[in-house]
Every structure is written in structure tokens, then in C-alpha cells.
C-alpha positions in Angstrom: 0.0 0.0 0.0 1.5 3.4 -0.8 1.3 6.3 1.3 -1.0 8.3 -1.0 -2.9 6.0 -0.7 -2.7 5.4 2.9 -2.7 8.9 3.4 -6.0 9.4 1.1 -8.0 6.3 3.4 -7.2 8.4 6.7 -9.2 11.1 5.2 -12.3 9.5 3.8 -12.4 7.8 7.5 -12.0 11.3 8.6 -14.9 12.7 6.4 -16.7 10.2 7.5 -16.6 10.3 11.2 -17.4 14.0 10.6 -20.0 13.5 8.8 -21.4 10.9 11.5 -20.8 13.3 14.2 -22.9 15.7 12.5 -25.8 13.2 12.1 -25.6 12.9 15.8 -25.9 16.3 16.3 -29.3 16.4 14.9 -30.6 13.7 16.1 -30.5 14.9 19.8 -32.8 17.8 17.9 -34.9 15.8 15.2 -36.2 11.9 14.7 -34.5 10.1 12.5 -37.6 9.7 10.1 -37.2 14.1 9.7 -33.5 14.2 9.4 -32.9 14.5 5.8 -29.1 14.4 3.4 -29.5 17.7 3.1 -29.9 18.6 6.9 -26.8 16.2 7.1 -24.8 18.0 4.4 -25.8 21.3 6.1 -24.6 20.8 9.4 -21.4 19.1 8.0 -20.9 22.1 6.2 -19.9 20.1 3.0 -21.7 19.9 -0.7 -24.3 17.5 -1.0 -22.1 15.5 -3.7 -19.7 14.4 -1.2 -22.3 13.9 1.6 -23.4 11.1 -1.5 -19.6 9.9 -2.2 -19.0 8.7 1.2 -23.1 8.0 2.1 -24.3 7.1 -1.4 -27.9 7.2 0.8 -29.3 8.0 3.9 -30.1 4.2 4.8 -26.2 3.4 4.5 -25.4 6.7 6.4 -27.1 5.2 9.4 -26.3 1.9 9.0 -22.2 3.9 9.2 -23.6 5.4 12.6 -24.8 2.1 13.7 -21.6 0.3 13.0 -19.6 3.8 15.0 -22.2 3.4 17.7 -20.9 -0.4 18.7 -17.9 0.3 18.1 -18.2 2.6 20.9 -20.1 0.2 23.0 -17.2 -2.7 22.8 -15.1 0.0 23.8 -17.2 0.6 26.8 -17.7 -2.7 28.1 -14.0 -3.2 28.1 -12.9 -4.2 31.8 -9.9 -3.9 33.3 -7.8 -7.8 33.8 -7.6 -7.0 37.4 -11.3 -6.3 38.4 -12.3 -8.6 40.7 -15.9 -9.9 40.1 -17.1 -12.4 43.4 -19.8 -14.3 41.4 -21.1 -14.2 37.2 -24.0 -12.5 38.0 -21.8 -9.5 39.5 -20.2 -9.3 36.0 -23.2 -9.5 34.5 -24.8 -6.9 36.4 -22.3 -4.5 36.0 -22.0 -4.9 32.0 -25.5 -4.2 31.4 -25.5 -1.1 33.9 -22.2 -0.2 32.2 -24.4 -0.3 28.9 -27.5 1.6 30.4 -25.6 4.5 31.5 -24.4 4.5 28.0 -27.2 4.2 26.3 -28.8 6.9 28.3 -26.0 9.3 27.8 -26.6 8.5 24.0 -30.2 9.8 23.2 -29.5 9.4 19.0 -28.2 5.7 19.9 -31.1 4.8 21.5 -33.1 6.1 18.5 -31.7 4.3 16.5 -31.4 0.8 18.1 -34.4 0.9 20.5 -36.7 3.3 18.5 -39.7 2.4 16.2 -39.2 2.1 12.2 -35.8 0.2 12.3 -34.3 0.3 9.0 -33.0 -3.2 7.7 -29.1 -2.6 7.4 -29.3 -0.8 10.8 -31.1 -4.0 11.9 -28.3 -6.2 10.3 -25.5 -4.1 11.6 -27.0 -4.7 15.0 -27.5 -7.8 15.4 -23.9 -8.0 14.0 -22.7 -6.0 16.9 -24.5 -8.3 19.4 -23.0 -11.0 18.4 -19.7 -9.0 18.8 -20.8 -7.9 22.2 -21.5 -11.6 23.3 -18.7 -13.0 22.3 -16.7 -10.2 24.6 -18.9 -11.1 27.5 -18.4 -14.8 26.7 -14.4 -14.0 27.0 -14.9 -11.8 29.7 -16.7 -14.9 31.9 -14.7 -17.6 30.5 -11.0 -15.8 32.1 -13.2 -15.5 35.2 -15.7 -18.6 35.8 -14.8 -22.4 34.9 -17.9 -21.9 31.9 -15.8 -22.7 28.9 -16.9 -26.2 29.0 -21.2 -25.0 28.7 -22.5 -26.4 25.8 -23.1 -23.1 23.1 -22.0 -20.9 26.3 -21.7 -17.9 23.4 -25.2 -18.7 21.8 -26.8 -18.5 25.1 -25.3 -15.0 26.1 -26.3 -14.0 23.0 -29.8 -14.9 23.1 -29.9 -13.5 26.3 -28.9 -10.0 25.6 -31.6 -10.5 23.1 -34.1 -10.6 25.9 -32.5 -7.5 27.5 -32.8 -5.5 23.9 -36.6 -6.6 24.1 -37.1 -5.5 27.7 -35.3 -2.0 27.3 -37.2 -1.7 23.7 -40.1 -1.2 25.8 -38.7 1.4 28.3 -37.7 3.6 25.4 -41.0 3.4 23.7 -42.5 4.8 27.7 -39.6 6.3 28.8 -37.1 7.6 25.9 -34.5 6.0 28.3 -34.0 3.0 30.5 -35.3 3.7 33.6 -34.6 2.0 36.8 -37.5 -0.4 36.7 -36.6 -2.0 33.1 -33.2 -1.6 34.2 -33.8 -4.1 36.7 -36.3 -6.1 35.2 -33.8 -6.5 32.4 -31.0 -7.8 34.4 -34.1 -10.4 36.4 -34.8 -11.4 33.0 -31.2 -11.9 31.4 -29.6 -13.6 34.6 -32.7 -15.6 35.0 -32.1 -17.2 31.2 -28.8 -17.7 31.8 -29.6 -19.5 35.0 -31.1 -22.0 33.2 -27.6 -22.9 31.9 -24.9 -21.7 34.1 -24.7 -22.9 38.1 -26.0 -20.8 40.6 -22.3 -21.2 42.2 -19.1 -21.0 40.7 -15.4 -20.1 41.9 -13.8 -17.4 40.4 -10.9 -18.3 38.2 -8.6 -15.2 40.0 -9.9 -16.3 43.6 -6.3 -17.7 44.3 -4.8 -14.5 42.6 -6.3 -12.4 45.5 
């Protein structure tokens, strides 16, 4: 790869990112369904050609925010090696609040992954990123709790963060946020699924680190 080249991809990531940014910026002032290219070129201050060059159309711009929005969200769940987590429900409990606080710091993310009228590639590109998202928990349990050895272990952390989507799908509808109640009733509702295949009690792989 030459350095032109290298040089030219930095800035069409660039333009992008900008031009995501500025989507978010009006969509903590408009719904998605009223924000149109135009708005978008507007407030990136660029011509509506280029807005069209790096977004060829609006579906694939926000299907560029949903893919910048988990990317953001793996970066949040990160957890440092030496956190000490007494049981897998603790962990658990403190990802998903992690994610809530997130979420409600995020009004245009919540739009766009817990609002009405989901557009397909956003729908894709989330459901992408949950899978992503699980199999970070997955890691994050399996360097902690003897788990590896679950049968699917992955596929049922996935299906359970499914449930949580559902549960906090209906808090934004009420609420345009999670609230407390669905925050808990998500977490009753995720640990209880995984319940069904994870003991009650296990010892924590770092208990002899400590």
C-alpha cells in the first residue's frame, strides 16, 4: 500500500466520522424519520455531492452510525484484567448497567437501536454488533468462571442480551431512556435465562490471585 494511498484512506475515514458526528448532532434535535441528506450535508458544512460519495444514501449513512455506535459500546464494556468480580451474575450486572448509563447518555443511539421504524441494514449491523458484544462477555466470563466447557456458552449469552434488547425496547418506547424499573427487570430477565444454563455457584478463576 503506498502512502497516497494510505494517506487518502485516513481522510475518507475522517470525512466520515465527521459526517457521522454531525448526524448525531441532529438527532438529539430531530427523529430520525425528519433528518434528511440535506440537513446532514448542512450541518457538516460540505456539498451535497460528497455527503453522497461517502453515504451514497441515507439508509447506508445510518447503517455507518450504527456500526460507530458499537464500536463505541465494545469500547465501553471493556474491563480492566484486574477487576475482581465475586460471582457471574456481578459481572453480568455490572455490563448491562455499564451499557445503560451508556445508552442513556446517548439519546440518538437509543433512537436508532431501541426506536420504532428500524431500517433493515441498521437491523443487520446490530444484530452484527450483538453478536460481537456476546462473544466479549463470553471471554470476559470464561477468564473469570470455569464456563468454557457449557455447551453453546456464546449462543446463550447471545440470546440473552436479546431478551434485555426486548425489555429495554419497551422502556424507550415509555420512557425515551432506561429507567430504573426495566433496568432491573432486564437484568431479572437476562440472569434468570442464563440460570437456566450456568450454576448458581461457581469459583472465580482469579480467587487464588487475591
Amino acid at each position: 500500500m503506498s502512502k497516497d494511498y494510505a494517506v487518502q484512506q485516513r481522510r475518507v475515514v475522517e470525512r466520515k466520522v465527521h459526517v457521522i458526528e454531525s448526524i448525531i448532532a441532529l438527532l438529539h434535535e430531530k427523529e430520525i424519520s425528519s433528518v434528511s441528506m440535506v440537513d446532514v450535508a448542512v450541518r457538516a458544512e460540505i456539498p451535497l455531492s460528497s455527503l453522497y460519495n461517502l453515504f451514497p444514501s441515507k439508509n447506508l449513512l445510518l447503517e455507518g452510525l450504527a456500526q460507530y455506535y458499537h464500536e463505541r459500546i465494545q469500547e465501553e464494556l471493556a474491563i480492566d484484567q484486574d477487576r475482581f468480580f465475586f460471582s457471574w451474575q456481578q459481572l453480568i450486572e455490572f455490563i448491562i448497567e455499564r451499557a445503560a448509563v451508556y445508552y442513556n447518555q446517548h439519546p440518538p443511539m437509543m433512537q436508532l437501536f431501541l426506536g420504532a421504524g428500524f431500517v433493515s441494514g441498521v437491523r443487520r449491523v446490530d444484530d452484527m454488533g450483538n453478536k460481537s458484544i456476546a462473544e466479549t462477555v463470553c471471554r470476559l466470563l470464561i477468564e473469570r468462571f470455569p464456563i468454557s466447557s457449557i455447551s453453546d456458552i456464546k449462543k446463550r449469552i447471545e440470546i440473552s442480551f436479546a431478551v434485555l434488547d426486548g425489555i429495554w425496547r419497551l422502556s424507550y418506547v415509555e420512557h425515551q431512556r432506561v429507567n430504573s424499573e426495566y433496568l432491573l427487570e432486564g437484568s431479572r430477565a437476562m440472569l434468570a435465562y442464563l440460570r437456566c444454563y450456568i450454576p448458581e455457584f461457581m469459583d472465580n478463576n482469579q480467587q487464588g490471585q487475591r
